[in-house]
N, C-alpha and C positions, 0 to 999 in steps of 0.2 A: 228561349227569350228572343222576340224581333227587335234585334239592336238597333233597325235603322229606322223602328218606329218609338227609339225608348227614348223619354224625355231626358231621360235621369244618368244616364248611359255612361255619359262622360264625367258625370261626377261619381258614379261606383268605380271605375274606371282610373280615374284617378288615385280613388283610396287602396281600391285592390294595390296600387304599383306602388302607390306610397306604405303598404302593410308590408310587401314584398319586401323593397327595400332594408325596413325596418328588421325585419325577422333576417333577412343575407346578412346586414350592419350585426345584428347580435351574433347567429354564428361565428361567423368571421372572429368575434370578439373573442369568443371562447374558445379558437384553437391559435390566436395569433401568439406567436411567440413572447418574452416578456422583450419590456420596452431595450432598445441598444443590444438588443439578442445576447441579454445575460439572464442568468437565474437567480430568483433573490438569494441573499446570504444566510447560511442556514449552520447548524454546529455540526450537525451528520446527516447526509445524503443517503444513508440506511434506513427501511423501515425494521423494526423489531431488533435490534443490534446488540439489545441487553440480553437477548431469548429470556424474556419472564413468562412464566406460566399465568400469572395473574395480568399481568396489561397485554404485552405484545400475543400470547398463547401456543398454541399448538395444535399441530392436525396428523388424525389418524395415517398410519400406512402400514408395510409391513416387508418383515425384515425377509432374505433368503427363505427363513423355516417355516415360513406363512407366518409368522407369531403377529401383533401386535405393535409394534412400535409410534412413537413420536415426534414428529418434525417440527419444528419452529415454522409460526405464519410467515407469510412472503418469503420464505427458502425455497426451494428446489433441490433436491436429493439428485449428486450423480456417483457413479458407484464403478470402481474397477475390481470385477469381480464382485465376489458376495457382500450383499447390506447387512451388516453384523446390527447388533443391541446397539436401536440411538434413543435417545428419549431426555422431555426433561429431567434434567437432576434434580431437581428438588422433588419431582412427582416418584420418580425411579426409588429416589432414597427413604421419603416418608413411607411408601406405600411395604416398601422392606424392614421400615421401623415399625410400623401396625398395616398389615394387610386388611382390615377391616373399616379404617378410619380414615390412614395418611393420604393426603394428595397436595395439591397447592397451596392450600391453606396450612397447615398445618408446619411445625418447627418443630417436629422430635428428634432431626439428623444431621447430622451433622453434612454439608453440601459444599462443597470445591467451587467456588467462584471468586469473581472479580469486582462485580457490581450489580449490586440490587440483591433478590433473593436465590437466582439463578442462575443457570448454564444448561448449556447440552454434553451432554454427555455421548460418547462413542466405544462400546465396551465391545471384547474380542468376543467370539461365540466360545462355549466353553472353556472359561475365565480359568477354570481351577478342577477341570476335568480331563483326566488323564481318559486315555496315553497320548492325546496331543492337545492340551492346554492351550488357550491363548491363541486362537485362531489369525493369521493375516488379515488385513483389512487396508482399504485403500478407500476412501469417502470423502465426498466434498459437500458443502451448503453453496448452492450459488443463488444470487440474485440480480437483475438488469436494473440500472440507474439512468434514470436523462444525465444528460450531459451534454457539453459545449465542444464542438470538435475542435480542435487546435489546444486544447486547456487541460492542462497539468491535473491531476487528480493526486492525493495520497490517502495511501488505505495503513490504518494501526490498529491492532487488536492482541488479544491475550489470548493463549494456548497454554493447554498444561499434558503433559505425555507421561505417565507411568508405566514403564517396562520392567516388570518383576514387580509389579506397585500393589500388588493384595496384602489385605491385612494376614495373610495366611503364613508369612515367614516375618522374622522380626527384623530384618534387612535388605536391602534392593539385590536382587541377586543375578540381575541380566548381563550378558554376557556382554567382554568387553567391546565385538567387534557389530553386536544388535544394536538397531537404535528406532525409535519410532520418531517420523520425521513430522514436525507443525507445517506449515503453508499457509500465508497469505497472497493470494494473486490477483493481478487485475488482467482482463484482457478489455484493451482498449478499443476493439473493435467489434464488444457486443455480444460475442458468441457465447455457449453456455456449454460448451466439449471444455472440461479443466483438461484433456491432455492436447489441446490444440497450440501450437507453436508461436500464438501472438502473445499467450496469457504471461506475463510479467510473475514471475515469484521471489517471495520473501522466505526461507527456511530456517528451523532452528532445529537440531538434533539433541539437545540438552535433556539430560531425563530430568526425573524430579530431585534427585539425591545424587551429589558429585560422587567423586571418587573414594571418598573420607565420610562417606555416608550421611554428609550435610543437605539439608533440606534447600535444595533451590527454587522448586516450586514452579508458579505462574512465569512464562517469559513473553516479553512485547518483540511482535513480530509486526515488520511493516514493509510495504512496498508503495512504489506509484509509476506511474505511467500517463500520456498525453493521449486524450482522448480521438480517435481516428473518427466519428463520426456522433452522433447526436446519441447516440448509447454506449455504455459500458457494462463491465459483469464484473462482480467482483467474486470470489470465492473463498472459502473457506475449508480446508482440510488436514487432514491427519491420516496417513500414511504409516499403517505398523505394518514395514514386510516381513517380517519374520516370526516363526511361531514359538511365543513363549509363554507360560502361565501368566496369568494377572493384566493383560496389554489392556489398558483401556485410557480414557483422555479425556477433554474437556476443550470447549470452545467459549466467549466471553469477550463482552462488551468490546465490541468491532466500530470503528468508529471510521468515516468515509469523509473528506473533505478535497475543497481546490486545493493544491499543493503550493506551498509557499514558492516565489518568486527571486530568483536571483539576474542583477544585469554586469557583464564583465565588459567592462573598455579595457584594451593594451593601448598604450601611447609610448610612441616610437622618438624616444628622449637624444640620437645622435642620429648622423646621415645614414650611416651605415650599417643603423640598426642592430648595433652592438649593443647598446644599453637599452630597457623598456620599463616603463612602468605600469605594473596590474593596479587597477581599481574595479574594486566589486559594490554593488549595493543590493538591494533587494527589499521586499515586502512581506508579509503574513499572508496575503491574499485576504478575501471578501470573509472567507466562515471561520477562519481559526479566533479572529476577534469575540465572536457569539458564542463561544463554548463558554455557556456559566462558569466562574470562578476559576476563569482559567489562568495562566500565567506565564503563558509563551512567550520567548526570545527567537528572534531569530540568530542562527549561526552560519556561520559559510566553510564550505571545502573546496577548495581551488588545485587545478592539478594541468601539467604540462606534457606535454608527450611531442617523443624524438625517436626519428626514425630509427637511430642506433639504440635506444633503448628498448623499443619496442611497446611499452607498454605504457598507460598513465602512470606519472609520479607524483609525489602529494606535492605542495606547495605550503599550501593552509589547510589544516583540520579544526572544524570548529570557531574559526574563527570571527569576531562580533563584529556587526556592521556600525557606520561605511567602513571598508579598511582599502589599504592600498599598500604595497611593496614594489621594490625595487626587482629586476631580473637582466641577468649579465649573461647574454649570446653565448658559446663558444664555437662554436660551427657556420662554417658560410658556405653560402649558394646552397644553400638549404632552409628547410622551413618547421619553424615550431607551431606547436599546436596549443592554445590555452584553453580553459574550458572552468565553470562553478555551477555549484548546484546550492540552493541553501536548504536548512530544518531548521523545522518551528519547536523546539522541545522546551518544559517547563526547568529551568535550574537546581538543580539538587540543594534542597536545607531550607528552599523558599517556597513558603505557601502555594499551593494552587490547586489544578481540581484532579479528583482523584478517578477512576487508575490515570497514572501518567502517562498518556500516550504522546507519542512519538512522532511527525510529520514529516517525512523526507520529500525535499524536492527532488524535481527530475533535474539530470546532466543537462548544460546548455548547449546550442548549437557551438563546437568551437568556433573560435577565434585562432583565426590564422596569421603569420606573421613571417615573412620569405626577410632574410639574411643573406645579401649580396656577399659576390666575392669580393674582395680589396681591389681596385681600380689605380690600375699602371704600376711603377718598379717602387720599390724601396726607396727613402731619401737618403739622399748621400750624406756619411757621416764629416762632421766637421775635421779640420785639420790635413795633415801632410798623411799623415799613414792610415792606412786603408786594409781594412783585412776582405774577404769574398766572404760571405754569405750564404745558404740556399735557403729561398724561401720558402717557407715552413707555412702552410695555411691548416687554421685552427688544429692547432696545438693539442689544448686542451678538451679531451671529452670525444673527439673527431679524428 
């Protein structure tokens, strides 16, 4: 086209810049962050978190032996050593109650879960085949979530571990010092290696049947961690190192949220910093509100830490917001340390929504608190007689 004979030029011209615009305007729209760069409030930041075979589903893979196996959508399989038998439970178990008929649909079996009609299942290779039964397995589910970097995450979910757990002997027969271990982990900085050293873990070593051959069953395993950058991973695992008949497990209804919020002020009640007073409060955060029929409380743990102790001490476990206490120095020209963390958990004997999962905050940055030495001599005691002294700095604890 000769532009500099076209009537029309500058009015195509126009539209062109004004369509451009328009279309940059919409891009733009669809990858801007949401408004005050938060994420709406949601009850799980999981997708598929129930593993159902009929909503969430499952996708083919296959195990060490080439066989067949089943993975939950939006998982990722990572595996130390060999990928033993995973698969839905409920596809796994109908299909062993009728091989012709069972699968998803179908209720003839009886199926180990938590919520809805499913679970994954994680079974050892050669469950109940000698001469070495119950093969080792080491396996994780992992999946990447957005996230807010600077912002608290908590991860709760259900694991079930059976060591000696076949229907094959009429008692748990696993030896005292075997254990297959659950795992909940987050690594707050995105990666999808479960053995890499940022991933935060929750574990529980509890089989299914105490000591006294009591049926314990499902246990809630939780962690959380502060997201390092605009992703996180979370994982899911079970760990049977050692080989023994029957080792197999179960994973179930995993549930991802902001991690409840705790704020600690110390206020320095004398000059000298002898006496203080803790005040803690805190929040649920944006998603624990939205979990239907829920019934969360928040509670608070408070703990103090001294050079001579070495370690955190409790203060408060548990305990309900706002609260505040009293704390009496013993130590000078030294410095203590305070620190809370709160959980959102539902109250035992009151209503709410079922499985009861568990929310733990992350530790807060401490709160520091320096305790001068005493400034100039002793005051002199009243009257004629006088005894000598040596002064004695912090006595107690010091």
């Amino acid at each position: 086209m000769n532009f500099a004979n076209c009537r029309f030029c500058g009015v195509w011209m126009l539209a062109a810049l004004l369509l451009l615009m328009a279309s940059s305007a919409f891009a733009q729209d669809k990858s801007a962050p949401p408004p005050n760069g938060t994420i709406i409030p949601m009850p799980n930041r999981l997708q598929n978190a129930d593993f159902e075979c009929g909503d969430g589903g499952y996708y083919e893979s296959l195990d060490s032996r080439g066989k067949p196996i089943l993975l939950p959508n939006q998982w990722t399989l990572a595996a130390n050593g060999d990928v033993p038998t995973i698969s839905s439970a409920r596809i796994f178990f109908e299909k062993k109650a009728d091989p012709q008929n069972g699968g998803c649909a179908t209720r003839k079996a009886h199926v180990e879960k938590m919520s809805g009609e499913d679970s994954v299942l994680v079974r050892a290779f050669d469950l109940e085949t000698p001469p070495e039964p119950g093969k080792p397995f080491d396996v994780s589910l992992w999946q990447q979530v957005d996230a807010i970097s600077g912002t608290a995450y908590s991860l709760s979910g259900w694991l079930l571990t059976l060591c000696g757990g076949s229907n094959t002997v009429p008692k748990n027969d696993c030896p005292q010092d075997y254990y297959m271990a659950k795992l909940l982990g987050i690594d707050p900085a995105g990666g999808t290696d479960p053995n890499a050293s940022t991933v935060v873990w929750a574990e529980n070593r509890d089989n299914f049947v105490d000591s006294n051959n009591q049926r314990i069953g499902w246990s809630n395993v939780r962690t959380s961690a502060t997201a390092a950058n605009d992703k996180l991973t979370v994982f899911a695992r079970i760990n049977s190192p050692f080989q023994w008949h029957g080792n197999h497990g179960f994973i179930d209804a995993l549930d991802l949220v902001q991690a409840p919020t705790a704020a600690l002020t110390v206020v320095t009640t004398t000059v000298d910093a002898k006496s203080l007073t803790l005040h803690w409060d805190g929040d649920l955060g944006p998603d624990i509100p939205t979990i239907d029929g829920g019934n969360f409380h928040l509670y608070f743990d408070v703990q103090y830490w001294h050079a001579r102790n070495g370690a955190w001490r409790d203060l408060q476990t548990g305990a309900t917001q706002p609260g505040e206490m009293p704390f009496a120095t013993r130590c000078t020209n030294d410095t203590y340390h305070f620190r809370a963390r709160a959980r959102a958990e539902q109250p035992e004997g009151i209503p709410g929504v079922s499985p009861n999962q568990r929310f733990p905050g992350v530790w807060g940055e401490p709160v520091d608190v320096f305790v001068p030495a005493p400034q100039g001599p002793p005051p002199e005691p009243a009257g004629s007689e006088r005894a000598f002294l040596p002064i004695i700095h912090a006595v107690e604890g010091c």
